[in-house]
py3Dmol code that shows the C-alpha trace and the ligand (Angstrom):
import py3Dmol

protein = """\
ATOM      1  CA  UNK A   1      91.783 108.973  81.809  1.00  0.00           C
ATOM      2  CA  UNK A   2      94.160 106.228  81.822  1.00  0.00           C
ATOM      3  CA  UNK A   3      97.881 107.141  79.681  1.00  0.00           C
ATOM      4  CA  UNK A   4      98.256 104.619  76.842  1.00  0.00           C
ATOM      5  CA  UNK A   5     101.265 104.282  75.520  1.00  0.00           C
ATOM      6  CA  UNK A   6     101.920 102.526  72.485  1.00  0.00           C
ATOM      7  CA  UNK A   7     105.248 101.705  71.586  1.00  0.00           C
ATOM      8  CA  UNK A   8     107.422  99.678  68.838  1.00  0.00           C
ATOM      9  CA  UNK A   9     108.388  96.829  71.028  1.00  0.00           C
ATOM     10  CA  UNK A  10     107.696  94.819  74.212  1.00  0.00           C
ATOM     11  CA  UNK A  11     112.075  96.212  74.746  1.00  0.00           C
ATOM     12  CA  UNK A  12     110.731  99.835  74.522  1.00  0.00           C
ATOM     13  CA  UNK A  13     107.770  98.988  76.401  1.00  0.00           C
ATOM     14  CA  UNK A  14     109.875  97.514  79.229  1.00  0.00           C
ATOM     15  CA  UNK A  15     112.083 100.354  79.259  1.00  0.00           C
ATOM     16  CA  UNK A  16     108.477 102.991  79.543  1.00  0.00           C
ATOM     17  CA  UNK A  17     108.163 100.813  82.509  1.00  0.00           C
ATOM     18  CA  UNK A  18     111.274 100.888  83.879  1.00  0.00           C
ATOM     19  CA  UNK A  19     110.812 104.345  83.738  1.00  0.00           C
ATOM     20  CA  UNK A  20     108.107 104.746  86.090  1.00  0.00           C
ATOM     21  CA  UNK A  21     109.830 102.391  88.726  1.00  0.00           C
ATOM     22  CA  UNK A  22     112.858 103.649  88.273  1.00  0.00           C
ATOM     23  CA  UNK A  23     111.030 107.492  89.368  1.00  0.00           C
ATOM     24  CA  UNK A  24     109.435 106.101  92.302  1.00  0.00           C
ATOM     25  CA  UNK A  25     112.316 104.353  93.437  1.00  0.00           C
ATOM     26  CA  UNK A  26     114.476 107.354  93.421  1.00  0.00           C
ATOM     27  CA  UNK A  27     111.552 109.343  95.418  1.00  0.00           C
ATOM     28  CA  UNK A  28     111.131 106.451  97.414  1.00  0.00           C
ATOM     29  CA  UNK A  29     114.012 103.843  98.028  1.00  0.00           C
ATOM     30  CA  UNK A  30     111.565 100.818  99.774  1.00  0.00           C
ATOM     31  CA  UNK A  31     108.998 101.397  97.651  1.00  0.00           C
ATOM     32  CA  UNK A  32     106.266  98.616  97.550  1.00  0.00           C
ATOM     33  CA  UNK A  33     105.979  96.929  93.983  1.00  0.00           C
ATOM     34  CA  UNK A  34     103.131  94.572  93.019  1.00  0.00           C
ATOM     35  CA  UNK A  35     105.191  91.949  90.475  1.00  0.00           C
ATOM     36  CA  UNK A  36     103.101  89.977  88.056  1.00  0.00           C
ATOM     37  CA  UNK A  37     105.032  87.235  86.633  1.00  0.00           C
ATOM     38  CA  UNK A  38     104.020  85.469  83.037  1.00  0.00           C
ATOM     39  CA  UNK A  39     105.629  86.296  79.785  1.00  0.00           C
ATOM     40  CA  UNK A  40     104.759  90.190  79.672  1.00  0.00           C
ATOM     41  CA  UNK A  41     107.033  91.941  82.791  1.00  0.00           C
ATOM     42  CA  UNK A  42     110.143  90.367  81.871  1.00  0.00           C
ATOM     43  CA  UNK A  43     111.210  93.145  79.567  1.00  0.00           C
ATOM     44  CA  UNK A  44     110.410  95.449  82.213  1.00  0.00           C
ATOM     45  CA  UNK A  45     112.503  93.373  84.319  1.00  0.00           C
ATOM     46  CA  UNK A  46     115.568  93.074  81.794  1.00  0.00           C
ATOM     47  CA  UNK A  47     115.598  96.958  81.563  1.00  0.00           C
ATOM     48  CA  UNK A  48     115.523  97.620  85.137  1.00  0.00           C
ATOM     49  CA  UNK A  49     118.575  94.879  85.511  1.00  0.00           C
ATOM     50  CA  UNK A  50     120.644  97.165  83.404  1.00  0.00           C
ATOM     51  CA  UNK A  51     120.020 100.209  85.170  1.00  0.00           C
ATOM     52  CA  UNK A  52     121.878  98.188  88.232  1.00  0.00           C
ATOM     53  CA  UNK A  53     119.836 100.509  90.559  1.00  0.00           C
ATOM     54  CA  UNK A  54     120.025  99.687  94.239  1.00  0.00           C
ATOM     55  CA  UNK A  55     117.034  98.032  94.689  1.00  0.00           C
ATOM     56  CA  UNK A  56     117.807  96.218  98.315  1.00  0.00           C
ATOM     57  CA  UNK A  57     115.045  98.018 100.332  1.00  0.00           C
ATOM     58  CA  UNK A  58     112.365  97.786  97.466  1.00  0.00           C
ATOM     59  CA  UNK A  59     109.785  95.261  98.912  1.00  0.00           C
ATOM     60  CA  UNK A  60     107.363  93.331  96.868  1.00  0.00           C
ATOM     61  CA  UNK A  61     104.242  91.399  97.071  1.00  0.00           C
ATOM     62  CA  UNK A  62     103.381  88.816  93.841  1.00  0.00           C
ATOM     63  CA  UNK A  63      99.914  89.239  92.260  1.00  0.00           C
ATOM     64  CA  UNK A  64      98.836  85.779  92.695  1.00  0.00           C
ATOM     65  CA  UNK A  65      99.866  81.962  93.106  1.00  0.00           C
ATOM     66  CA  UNK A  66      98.938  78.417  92.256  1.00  0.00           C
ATOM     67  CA  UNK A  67      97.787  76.030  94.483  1.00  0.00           C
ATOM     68  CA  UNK A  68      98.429  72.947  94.856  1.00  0.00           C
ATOM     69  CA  UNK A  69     102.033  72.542  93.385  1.00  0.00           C
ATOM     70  CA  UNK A  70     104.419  71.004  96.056  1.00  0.00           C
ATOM     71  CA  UNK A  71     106.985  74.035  97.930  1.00  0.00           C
ATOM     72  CA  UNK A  72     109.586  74.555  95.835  1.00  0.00           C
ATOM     73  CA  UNK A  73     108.182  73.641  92.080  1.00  0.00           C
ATOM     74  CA  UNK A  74     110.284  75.561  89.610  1.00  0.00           C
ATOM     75  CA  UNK A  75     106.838  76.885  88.114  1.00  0.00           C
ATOM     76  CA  UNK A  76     105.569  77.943  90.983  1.00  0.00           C
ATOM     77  CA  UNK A  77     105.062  82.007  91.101  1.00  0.00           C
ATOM     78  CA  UNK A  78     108.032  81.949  94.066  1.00  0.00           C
ATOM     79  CA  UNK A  79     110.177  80.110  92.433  1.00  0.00           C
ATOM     80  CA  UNK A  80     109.413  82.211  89.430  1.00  0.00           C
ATOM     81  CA  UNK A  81     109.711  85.613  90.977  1.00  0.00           C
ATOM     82  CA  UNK A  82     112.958  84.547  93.025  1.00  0.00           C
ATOM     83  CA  UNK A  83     114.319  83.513  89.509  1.00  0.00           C
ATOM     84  CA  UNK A  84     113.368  86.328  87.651  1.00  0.00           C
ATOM     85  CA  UNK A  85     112.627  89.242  89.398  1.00  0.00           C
ATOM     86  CA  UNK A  86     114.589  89.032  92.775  1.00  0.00           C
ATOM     87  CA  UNK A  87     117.832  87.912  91.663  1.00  0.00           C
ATOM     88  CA  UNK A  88     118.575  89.745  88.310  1.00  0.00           C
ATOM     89  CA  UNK A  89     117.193  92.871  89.917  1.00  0.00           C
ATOM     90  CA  UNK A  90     119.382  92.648  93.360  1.00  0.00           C
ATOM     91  CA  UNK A  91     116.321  92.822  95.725  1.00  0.00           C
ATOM     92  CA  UNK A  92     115.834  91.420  99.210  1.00  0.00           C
ATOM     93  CA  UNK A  93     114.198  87.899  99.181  1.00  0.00           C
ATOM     94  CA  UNK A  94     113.159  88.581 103.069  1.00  0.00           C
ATOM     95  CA  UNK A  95     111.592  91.876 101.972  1.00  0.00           C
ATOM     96  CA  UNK A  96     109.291  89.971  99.185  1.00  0.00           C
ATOM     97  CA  UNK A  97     105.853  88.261 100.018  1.00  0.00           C
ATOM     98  CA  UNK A  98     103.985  85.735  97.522  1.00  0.00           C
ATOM     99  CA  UNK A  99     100.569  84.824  98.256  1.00  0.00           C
ATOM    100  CA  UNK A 100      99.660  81.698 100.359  1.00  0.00           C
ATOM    101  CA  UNK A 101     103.202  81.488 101.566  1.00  0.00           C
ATOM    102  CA  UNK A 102     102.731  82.111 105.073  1.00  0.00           C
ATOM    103  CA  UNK A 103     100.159  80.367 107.918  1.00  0.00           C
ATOM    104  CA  UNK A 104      97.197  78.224 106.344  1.00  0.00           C
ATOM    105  CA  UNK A 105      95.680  78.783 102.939  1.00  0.00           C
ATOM    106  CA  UNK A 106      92.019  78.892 104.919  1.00  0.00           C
ATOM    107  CA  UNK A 107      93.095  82.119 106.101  1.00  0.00           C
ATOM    108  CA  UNK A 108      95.882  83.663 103.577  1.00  0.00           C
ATOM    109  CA  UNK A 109      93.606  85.423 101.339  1.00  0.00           C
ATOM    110  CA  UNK A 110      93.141  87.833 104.379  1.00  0.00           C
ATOM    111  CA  UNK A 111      96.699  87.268 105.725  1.00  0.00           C
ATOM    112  CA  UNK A 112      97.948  88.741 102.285  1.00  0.00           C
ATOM    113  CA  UNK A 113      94.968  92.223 102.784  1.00  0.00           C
ATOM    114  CA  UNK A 114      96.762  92.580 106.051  1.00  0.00           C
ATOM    115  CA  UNK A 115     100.326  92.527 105.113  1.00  0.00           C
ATOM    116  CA  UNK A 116      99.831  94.714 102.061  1.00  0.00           C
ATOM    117  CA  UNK A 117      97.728  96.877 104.527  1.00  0.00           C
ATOM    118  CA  UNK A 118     100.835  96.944 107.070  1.00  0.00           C
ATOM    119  CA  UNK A 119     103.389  97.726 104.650  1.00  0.00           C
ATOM    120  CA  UNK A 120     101.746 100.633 103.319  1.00  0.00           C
ATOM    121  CA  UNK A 121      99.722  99.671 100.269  1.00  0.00           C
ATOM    122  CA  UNK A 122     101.402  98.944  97.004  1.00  0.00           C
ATOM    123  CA  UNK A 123     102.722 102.383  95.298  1.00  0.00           C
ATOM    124  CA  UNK A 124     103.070 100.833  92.098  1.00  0.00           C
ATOM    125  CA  UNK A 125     101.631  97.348  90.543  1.00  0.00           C
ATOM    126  CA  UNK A 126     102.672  95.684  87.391  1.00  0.00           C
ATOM    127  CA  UNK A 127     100.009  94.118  85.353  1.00  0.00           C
ATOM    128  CA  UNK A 128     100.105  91.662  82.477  1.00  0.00           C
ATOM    129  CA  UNK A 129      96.649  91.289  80.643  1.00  0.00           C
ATOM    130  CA  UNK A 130      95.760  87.493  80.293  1.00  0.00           C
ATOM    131  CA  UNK A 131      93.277  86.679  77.073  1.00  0.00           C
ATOM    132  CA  UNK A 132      90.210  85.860  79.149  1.00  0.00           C
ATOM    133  CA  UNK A 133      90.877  89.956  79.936  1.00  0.00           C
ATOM    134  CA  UNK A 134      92.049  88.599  83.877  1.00  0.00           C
ATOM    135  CA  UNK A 135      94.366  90.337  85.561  1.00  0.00           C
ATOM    136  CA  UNK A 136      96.396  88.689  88.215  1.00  0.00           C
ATOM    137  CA  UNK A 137      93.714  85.448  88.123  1.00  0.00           C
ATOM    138  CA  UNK A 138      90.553  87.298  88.368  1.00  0.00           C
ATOM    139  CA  UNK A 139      88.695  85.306  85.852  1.00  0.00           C
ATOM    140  CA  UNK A 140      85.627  86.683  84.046  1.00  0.00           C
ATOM    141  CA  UNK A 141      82.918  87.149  86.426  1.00  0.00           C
ATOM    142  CA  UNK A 142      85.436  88.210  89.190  1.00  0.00           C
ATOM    143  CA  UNK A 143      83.524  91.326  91.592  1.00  0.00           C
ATOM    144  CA  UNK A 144      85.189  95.062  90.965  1.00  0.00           C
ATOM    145  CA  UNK A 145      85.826  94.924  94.827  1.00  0.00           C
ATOM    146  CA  UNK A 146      87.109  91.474  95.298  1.00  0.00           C
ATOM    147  CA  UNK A 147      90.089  91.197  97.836  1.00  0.00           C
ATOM    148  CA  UNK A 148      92.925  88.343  97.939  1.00  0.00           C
ATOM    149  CA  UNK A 149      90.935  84.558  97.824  1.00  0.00           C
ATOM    150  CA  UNK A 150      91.406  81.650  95.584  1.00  0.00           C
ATOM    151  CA  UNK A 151      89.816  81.302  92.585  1.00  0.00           C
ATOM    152  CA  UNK A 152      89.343  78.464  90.294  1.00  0.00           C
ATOM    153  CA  UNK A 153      91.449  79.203  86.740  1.00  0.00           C
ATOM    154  CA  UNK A 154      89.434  78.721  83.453  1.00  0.00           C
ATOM    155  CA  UNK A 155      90.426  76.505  80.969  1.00  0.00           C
ATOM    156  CA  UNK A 156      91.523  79.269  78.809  1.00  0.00           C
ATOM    157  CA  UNK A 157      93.931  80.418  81.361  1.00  0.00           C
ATOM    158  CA  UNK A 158      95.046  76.608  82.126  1.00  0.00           C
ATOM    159  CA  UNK A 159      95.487  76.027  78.537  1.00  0.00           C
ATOM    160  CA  UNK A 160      97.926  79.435  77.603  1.00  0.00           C
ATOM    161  CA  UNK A 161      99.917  78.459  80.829  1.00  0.00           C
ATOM    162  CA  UNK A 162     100.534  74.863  80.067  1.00  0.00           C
ATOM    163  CA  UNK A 163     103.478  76.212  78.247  1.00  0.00           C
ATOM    164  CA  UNK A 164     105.040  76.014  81.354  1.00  0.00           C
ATOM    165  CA  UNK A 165     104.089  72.922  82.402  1.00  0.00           C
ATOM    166  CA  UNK A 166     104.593  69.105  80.829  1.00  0.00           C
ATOM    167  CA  UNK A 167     101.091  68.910  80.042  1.00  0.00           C
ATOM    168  CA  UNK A 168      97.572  70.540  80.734  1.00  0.00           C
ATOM    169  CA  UNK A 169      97.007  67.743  83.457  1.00  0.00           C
ATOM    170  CA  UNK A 170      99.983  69.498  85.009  1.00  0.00           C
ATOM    171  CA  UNK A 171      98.575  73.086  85.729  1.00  0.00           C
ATOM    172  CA  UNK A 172      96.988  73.438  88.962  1.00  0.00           C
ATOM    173  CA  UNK A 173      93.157  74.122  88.410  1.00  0.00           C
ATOM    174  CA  UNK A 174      93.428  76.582  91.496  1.00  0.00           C
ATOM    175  CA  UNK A 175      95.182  79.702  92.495  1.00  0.00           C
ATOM    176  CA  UNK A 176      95.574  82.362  94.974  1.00  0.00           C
ATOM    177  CA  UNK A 177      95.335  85.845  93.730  1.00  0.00           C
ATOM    178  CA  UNK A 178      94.746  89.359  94.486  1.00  0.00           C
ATOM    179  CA  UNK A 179      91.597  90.930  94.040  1.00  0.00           C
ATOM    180  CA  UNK A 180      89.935  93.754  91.674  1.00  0.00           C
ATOM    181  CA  UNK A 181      89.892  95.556  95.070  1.00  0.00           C
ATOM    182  CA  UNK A 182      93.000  94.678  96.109  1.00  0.00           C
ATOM    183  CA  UNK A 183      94.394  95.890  92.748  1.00  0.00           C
ATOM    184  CA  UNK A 184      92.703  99.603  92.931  1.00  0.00           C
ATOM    185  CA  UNK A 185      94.141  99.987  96.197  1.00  0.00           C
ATOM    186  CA  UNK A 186      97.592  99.988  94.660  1.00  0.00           C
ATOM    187  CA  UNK A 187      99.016 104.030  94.013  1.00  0.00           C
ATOM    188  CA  UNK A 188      99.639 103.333  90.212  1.00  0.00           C
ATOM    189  CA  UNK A 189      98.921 100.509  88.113  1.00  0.00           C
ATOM    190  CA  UNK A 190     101.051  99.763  84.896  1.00  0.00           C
ATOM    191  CA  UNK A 191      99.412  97.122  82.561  1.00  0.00           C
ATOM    192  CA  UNK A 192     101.722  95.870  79.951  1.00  0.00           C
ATOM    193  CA  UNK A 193      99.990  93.964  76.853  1.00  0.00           C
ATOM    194  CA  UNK A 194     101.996  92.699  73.826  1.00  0.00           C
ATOM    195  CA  UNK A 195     100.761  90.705  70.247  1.00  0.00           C
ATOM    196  CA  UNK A 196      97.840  91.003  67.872  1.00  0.00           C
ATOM    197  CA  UNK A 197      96.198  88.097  70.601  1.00  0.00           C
ATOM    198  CA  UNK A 198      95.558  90.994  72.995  1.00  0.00           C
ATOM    199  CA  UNK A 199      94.548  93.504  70.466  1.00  0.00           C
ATOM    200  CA  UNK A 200      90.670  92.656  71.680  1.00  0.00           C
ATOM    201  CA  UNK A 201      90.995  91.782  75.293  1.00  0.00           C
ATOM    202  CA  UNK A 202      93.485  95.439  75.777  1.00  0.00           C
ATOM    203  CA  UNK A 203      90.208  97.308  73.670  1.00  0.00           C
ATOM    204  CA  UNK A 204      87.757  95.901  75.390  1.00  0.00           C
ATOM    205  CA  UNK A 205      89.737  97.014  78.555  1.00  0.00           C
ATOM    206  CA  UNK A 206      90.602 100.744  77.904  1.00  0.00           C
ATOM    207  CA  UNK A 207      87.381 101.317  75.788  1.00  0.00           C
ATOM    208  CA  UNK A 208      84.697  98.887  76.319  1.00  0.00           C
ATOM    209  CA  UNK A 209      82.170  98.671  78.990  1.00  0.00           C
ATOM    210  CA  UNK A 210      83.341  98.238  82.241  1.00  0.00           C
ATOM    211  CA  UNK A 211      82.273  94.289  82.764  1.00  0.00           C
ATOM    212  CA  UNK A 212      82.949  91.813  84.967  1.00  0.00           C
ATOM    213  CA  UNK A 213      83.042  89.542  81.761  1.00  0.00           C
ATOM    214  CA  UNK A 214      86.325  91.837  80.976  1.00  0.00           C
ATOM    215  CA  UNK A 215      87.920  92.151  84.396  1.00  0.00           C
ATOM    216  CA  UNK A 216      91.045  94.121  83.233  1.00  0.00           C
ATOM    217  CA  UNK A 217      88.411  96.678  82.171  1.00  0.00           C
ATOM    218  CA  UNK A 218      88.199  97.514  86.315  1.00  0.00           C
ATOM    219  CA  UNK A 219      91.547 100.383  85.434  1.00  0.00           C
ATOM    220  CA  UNK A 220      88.844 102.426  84.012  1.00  0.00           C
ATOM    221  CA  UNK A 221      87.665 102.804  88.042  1.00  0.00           C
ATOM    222  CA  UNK A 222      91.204 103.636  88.342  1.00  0.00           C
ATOM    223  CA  UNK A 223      92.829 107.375  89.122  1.00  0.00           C
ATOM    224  CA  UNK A 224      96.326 106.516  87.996  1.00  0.00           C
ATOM    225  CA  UNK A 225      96.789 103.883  85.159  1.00  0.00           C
ATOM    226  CA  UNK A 226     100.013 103.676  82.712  1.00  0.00           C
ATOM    227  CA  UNK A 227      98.920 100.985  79.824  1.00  0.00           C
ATOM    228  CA  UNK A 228     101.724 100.187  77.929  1.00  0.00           C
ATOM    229  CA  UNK A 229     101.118  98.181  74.360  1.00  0.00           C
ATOM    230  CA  UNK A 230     102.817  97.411  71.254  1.00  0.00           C
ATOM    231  CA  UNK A 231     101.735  98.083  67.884  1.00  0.00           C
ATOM    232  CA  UNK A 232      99.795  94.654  67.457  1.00  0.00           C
ATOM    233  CA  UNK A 233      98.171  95.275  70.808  1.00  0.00           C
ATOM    234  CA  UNK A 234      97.323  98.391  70.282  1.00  0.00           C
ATOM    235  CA  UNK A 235      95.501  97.685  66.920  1.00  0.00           C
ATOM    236  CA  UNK A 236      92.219  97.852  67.938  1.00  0.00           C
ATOM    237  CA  UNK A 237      92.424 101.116  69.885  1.00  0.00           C
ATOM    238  CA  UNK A 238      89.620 103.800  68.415  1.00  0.00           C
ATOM    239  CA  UNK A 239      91.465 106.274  70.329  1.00  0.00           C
ATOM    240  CA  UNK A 240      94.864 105.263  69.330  1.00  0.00           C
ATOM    241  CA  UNK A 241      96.157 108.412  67.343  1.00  0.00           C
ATOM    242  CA  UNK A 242      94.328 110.384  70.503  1.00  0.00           C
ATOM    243  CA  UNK A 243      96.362 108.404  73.055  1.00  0.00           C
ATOM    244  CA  UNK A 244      99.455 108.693  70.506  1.00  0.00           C
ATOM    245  CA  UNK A 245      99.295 112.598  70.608  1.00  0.00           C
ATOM    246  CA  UNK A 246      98.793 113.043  73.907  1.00  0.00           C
ATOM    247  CA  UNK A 247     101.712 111.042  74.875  1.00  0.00           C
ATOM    248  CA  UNK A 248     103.782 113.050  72.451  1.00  0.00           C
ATOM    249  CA  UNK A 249     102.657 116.344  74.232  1.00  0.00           C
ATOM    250  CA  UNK A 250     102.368 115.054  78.030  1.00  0.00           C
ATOM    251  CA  UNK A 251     103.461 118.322  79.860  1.00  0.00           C
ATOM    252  CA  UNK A 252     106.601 118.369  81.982  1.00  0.00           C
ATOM    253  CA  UNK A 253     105.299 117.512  85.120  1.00  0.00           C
ATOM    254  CA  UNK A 254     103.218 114.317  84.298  1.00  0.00           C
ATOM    255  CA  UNK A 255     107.421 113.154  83.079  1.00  0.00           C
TER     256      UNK A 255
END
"""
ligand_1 = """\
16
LIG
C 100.640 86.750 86.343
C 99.264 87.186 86.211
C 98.514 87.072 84.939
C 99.358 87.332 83.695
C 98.529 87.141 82.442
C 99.331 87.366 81.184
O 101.120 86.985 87.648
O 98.709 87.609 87.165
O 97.452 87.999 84.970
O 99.869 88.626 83.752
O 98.020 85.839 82.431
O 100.302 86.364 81.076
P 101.483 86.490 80.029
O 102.255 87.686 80.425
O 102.283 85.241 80.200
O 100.836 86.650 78.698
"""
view = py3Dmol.view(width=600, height=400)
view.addModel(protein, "pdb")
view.setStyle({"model": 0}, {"cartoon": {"style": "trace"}})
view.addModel(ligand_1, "xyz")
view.setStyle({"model": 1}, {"stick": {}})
view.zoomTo()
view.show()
């Protein structure tokens, strides 16, 4: 069974987070991280920042990417990551790979399999939970054993990122992203959901069916899975008090 953790805040949820990283770092000093970028990891980020850990040998590959923004847009995901993730946190821009950003896009879906492949797999991958229940931009309908490939984004998805963006016109309608498959290759996956708006989608994805119409609900196929929620997101947990409990009473070892 996945570990759901349900905490006050998305601060105490980042700092569960930084938790786990923080472990496998210490065990393992160039440890691969999968970094999602959006709203949700940046409290996980912020915590890890204060811990000034030496992070310099950690390497990274980014869930997914837009395409079709010109190199260098501040919105794209490596801008993005550079900004928030490799800078605060000290790590090695050489040492972390976005998707798409190497050879031609015909052939970086495969590029990305390889290098993940050649650098070990991913030991632990952060996931945000988007409302059409995607994570990294599989969209509903996305296959359990999908690998890296573009994807077309819905309008849901377009919509909650035009935040970003001047205008809906302005988010790209296409993206690069790692797969379902790609994603349950990774050692440990930790999928972060904050707000009453995810309340549903993080149910559905812990307890509901597994369904490509949900595709975060693919953890269930997963050994090792740390969900992290807030109260609001948590609301619509059956199990909550269950998962509460349990957390309260984890045995040394799984620490
Ligand atoms: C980002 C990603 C997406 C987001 C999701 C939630 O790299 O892959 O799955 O994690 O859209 O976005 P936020 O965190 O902005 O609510």
């Amino acid at each position: 069974m996945a570990e759901i953790v349900i905490v006050r805040d998305a601060d105490e949820a980042g700092e569960v987070a930084a938790d786990a990283i923080e472990r496998l770092i210490s065990r393992k000093p160039d440890a691969v991280l999968g970094l999602a970028t959006g709203s949700t990891p940046l409290t996980t980020w912020a915590a890890l920042a204060k811990r000034r850990l030496d992070l310099s040998r950690v390497r990274g590959f980014a869930l997914d990417e837009y395409v079709g923004l010109p190199e260098g847009h501040p919105e794209s995901y490596r801008a993005v990551i550079d900004r928030e993730v490799v800078e605060p946190l000290g790590l090695t821009p050489e040492l972390i790979h976005v998707p798409g950003d190497s050879g031609p896009i015909e052939t970086a879906g495969a590029d990305y399999e390889n290098a993940i492949h050649a650098a070990g797999g991913i030991d632990l991958q952060v996931l945000g939970l988007g409302r059409t229940g995607h994570i990294g931009f599989n969209e509903p309908g996305s296959s359990f054993a999908s690998l890296t490939r573009i994807k077309t984004l819905t309008e849901q998805t377009r919509r909650d990122n035009a935040r970003f963006f001047s205008s809906l016109d302005d988010v790209p309608t296409h993206c690069i992203t790692q797969g379902l498959g790609t994603i349950l290759r990774a050692h440990h996956l930790v999928l972060l959901a904050f707000g009453e708006a995810k309340a549903e989608t993080v149910a559905g994805a812990v307890e509901g069916p597994l369904t490509s119409r949900l595709p975060g609900s693919v953890i269930q196929l997963h050994p090792r899975v740390t969900v992290i929620v807030d109260e609001a997101a948590g609301s619509r947990l059956d199990y909550a008090d269950y998962y509460r409990f349990a957390w309260e009473h984890r045995l040394d070892w799984e620490k």
